[in-house]
C-alpha positions as CSV (number, residue, x, y, z in Angstrom):
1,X,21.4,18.8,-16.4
2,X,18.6,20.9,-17.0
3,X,16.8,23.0,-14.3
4,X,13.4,21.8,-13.6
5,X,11.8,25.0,-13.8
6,X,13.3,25.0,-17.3
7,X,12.4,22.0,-18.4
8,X,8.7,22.4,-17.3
9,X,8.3,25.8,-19.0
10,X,10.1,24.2,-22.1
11,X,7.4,21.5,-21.8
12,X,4.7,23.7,-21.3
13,X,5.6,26.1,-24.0
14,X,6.4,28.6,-22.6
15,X,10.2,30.5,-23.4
16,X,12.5,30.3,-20.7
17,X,13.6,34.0,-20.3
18,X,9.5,34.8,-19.7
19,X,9.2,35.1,-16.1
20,X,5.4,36.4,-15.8
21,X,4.2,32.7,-14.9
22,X,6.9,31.6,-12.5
23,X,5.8,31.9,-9.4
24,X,2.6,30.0,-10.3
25,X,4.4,27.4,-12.4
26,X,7.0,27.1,-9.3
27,X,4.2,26.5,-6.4
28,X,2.4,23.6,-9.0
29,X,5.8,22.3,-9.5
30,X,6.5,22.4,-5.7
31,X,2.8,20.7,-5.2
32,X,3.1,17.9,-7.8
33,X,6.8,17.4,-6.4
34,X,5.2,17.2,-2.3
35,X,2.8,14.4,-4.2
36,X,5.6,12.7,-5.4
37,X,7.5,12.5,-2.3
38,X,3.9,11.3,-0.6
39,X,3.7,8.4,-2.5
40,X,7.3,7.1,-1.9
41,X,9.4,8.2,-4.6
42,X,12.7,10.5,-5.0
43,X,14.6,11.7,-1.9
44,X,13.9,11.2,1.4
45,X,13.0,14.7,2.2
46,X,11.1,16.7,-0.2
47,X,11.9,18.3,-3.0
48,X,11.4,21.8,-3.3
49,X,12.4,24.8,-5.9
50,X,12.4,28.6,-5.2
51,X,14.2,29.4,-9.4
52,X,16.3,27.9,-11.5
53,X,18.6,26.0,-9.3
54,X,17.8,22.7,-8.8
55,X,17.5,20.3,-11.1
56,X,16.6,16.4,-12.0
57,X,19.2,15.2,-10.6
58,X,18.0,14.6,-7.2
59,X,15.9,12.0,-8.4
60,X,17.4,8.7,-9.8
61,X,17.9,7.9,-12.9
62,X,15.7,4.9,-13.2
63,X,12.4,7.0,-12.5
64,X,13.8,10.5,-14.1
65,X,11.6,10.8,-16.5
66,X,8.8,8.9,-15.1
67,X,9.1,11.9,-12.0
68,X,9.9,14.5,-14.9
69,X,6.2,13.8,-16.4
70,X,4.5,13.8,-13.7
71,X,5.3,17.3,-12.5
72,X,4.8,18.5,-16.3
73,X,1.4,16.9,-16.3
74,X,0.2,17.8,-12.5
75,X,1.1,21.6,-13.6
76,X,-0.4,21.2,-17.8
77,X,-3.5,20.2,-15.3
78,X,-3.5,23.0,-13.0
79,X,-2.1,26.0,-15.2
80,X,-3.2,25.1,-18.7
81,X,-5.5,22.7,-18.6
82,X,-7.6,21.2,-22.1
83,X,-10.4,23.0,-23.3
84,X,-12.4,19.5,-23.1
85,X,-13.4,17.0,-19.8
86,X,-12.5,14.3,-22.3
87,X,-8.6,16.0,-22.0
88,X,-8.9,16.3,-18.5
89,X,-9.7,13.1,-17.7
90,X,-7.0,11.3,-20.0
91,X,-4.5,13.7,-18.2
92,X,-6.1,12.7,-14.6
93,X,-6.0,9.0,-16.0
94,X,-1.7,9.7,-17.4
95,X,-1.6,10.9,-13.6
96,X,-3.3,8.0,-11.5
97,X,-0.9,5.5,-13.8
98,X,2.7,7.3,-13.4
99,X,2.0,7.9,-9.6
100,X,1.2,3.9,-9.3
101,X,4.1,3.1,-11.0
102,X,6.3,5.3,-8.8
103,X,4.7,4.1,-6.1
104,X,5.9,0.7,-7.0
105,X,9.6,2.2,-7.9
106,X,9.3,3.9,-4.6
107,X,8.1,0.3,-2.5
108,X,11.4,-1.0,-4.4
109,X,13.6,1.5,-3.2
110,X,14.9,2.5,-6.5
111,X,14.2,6.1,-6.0
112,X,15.9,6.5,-3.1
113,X,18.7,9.3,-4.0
């Protein structure tokens, strides 16, 4: 399974041997993930990346790519944001309907991993 720094750089375009941008793109990451975790989805504790290591996995398969959108869209938001308020605010509006939805996986207990 793919790393989620990977997949989030893939996502955002950038290649994954560039390494310039992953420190910022890893503290997003870790912020969208702490979000994730506040509203009741994925593992008990916390998710958090330092590299490459971790993965999707930790989260369960029902909400993968539910979780694996979020993050990308929290960090499109905060590291390359669109040029336009229109963009912003369908992204903001993308972000306020995945996290109620995971609330409700969350409130169902299917994310527990």
């Amino acid at each position: 399974m793919e790393s989620i720094l990977t997949s989030i750089k893939k996502m955002l375009g950038i290649p994954v041997e560039e390494q310039a941008f992953d420190t910022t793109i890893i503290i997003n990451i870790n912020s969208a993930l702490l979000e994730i975790n506040l509203i009741g989805a994925g593992p008990e504790d916390p998710v958090q990346i330092d590299g490459s290591e971790t993965d999707w996995s930790l989260f369960e398969p029902s909400a993968r790519a539910l979780v694996q959108n979020l993050v990308y869209l929290h960090v499109k938001l905060i590291f390359d944001p669109p040029p336009t308020s229109f963009g912003i605010a369908a992204i903001k509006g993308q972000i306020e309907s995945m996290s109620w939805k995971l609330n409700v996986v969350g409130d169902k207990g299917v994310s527990d991993a």
